[in-house]
C-alpha positions as CSV (number, residue, x, y, z in Angstrom):
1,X,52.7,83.4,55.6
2,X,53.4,87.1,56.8
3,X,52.5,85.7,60.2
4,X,54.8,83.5,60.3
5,X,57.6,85.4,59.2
6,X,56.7,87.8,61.6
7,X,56.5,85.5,64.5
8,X,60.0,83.9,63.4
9,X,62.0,87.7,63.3
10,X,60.4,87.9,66.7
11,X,62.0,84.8,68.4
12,X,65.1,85.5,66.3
13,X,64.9,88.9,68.1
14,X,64.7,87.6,71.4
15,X,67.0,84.3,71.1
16,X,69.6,86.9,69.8
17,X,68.7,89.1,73.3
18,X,69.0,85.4,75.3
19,X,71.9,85.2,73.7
20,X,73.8,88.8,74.9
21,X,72.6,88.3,77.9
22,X,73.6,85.0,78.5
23,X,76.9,85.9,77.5
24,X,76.9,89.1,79.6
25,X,76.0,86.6,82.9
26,X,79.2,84.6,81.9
27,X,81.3,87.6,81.8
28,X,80.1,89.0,84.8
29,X,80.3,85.4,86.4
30,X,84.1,85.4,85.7
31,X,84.9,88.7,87.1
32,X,83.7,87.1,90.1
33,X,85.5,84.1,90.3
34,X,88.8,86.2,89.3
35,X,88.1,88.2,92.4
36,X,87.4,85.5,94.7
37,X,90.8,83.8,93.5
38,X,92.5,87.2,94.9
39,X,90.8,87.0,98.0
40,X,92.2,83.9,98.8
41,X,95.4,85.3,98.4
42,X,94.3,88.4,100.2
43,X,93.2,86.2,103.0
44,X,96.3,84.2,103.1
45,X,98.2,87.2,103.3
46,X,95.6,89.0,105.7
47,X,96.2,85.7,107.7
48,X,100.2,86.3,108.0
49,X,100.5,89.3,109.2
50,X,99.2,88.8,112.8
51,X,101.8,86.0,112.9
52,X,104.5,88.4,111.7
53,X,103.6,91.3,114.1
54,X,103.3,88.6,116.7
55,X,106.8,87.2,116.1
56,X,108.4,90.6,115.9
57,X,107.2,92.2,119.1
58,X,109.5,90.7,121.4
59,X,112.3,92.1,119.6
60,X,110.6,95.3,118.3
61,X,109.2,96.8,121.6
62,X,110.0,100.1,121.3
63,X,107.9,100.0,118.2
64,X,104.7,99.4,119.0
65,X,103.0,102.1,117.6
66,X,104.0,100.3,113.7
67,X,103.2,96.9,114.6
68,X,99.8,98.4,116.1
69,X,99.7,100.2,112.6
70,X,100.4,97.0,110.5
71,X,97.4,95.0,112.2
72,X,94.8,98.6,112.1
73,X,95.7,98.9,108.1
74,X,95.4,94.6,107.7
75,X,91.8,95.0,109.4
76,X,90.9,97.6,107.2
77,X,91.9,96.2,103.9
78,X,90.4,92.9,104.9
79,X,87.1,94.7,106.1
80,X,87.4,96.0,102.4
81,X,87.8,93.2,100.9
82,X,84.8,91.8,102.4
83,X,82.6,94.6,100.6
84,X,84.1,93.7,97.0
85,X,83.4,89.6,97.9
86,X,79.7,90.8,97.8
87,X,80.0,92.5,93.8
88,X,83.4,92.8,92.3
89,X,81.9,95.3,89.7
90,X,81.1,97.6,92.1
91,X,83.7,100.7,91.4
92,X,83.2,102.4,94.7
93,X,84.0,99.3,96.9
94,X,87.0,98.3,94.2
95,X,88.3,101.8,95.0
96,X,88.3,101.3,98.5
97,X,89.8,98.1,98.4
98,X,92.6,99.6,96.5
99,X,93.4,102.4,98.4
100,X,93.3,100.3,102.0
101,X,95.6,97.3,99.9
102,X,97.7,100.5,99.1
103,X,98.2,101.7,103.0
104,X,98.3,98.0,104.0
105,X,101.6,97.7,101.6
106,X,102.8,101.0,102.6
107,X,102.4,99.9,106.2
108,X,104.7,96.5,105.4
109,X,107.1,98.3,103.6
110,X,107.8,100.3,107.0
111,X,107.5,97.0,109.2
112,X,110.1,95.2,107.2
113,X,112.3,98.9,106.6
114,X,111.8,99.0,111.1
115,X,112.8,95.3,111.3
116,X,116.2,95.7,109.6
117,X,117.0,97.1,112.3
118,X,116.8,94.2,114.7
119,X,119.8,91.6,114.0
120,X,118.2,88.5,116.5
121,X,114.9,89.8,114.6
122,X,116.5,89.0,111.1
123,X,118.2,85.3,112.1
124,X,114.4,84.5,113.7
125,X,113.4,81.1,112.2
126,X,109.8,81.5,112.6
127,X,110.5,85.1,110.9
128,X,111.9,84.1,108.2
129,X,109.6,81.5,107.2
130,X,106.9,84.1,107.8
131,X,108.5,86.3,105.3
132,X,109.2,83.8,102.8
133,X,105.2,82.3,103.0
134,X,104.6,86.4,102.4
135,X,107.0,86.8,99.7
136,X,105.2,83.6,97.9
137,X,101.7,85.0,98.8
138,X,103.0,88.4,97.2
139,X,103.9,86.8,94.1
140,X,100.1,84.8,94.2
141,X,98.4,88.0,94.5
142,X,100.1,89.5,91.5
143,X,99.1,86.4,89.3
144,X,95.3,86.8,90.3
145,X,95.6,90.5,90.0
146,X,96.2,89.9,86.3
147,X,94.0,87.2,85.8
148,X,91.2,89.5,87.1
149,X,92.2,92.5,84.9
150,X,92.2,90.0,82.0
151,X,88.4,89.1,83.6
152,X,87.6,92.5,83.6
153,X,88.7,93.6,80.2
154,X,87.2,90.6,78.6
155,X,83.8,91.5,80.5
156,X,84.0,95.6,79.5
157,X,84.7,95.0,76.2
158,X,81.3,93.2,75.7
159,X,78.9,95.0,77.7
160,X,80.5,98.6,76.0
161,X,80.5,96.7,72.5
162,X,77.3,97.5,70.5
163,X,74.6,96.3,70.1
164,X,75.4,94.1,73.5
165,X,75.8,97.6,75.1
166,X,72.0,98.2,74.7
167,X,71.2,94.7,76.8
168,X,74.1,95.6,79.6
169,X,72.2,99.1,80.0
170,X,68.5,98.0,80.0
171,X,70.0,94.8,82.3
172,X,72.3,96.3,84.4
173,X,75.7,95.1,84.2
174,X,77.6,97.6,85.3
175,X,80.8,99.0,84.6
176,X,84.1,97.0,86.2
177,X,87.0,98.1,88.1
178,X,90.3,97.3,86.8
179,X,92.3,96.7,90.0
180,X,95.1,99.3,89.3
181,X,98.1,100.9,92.1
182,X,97.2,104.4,92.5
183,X,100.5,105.8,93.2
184,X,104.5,104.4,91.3
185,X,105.4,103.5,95.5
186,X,102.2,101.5,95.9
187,X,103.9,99.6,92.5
188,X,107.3,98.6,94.3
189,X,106.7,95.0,96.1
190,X,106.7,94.9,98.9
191,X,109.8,94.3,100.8
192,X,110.6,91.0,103.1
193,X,114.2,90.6,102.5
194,X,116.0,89.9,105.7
195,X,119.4,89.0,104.7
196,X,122.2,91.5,105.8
């Protein structure tokens, strides 16, 4: 009898561990698919810019050193992007991601600022459906932003909870990055207005 009720606290013990772990996976899992709906986005976006630059160097000639700018700082925060695909818990590569997503938006903001300039620029056709596709893909990226957070929370809050905390550790799930803007300008949308 003491066998037995041995043997039964022992699979208890280890359905129980199934059990964290299972859930831990499932966590993990949706962090992943909550990045990969922001690289869509990302890509859409990524995938808009070479048409932008493209459509506003005939007019913006004197400015090459920007547009050349905009398409460096797209390369690098796709090449980014690219590393988080792999493992969105990964803090480092979520870091990275950030602060290239950060320069690439910094770099925008002084495309769009520089092409205010440029009146036949602004009553472009093919520019300002480019900017309106951006705008939308702006407002996309924000949604999956906060759906990843959500992800991310959700996924944290288990794997720092006790006891599941002792499985994440001896497993290991790491730790998640929250995608967060590291500076208030970063914040600001970016801006692809082109009425006068």
């Amino acid at each position: 009898m003491t066998t037995w009720i041995v043997i039964g606290a022992i699979v208890a013990v280890i359905a129980w561990i199934i059990m964290i772990y299972n859930g831990l996976v499932a966590l993990r899992n949706r962090v992943k698919n909550a990045f990969s709906q922001i690289d869509v986005q990302l890509q859409r976006r990524y995938d808009l810019i070479p048409n932008l630059v493209e459509t506003a160097k005939g007019y913006m000639q004197h400015e090459r050193e920007t547009l050349e700018a905009v398409i460096q700082a797209r390369n690098a925060a796709q090449a980014a992007s690219r590393r988080v695909e792999g493992d969105p818990a990964d803090p480092a590569a979520m870091r990275d991601l950030m602060g290239a997503e950060a320069a690439l938006g910094g770099m925008l903001t002084r495309f769009f600022a520089l092409a205010e300039a440029y009146p036949d620029l602004k009553a472009n056709q093919n520019m300002a459906l480019l900017q309106e596709e951006l705008a939308s893909t702006e407002n996309r990226i924000a949604f999956s932003r906060q759906a990843y957070n959500d992800a991310v929370t959700a996924y944290n809050i288990k794997r720092e909870s006790f006891p599941d905390a002792i499985i994440a550790n001896n497993f290991g799930f790491k730790h998640a990055e929250q995608w967060e803007m590291e500076d208030t300008a970063a914040r600001a949308p970016v801006k692809v207005s082109f009425t006068s």
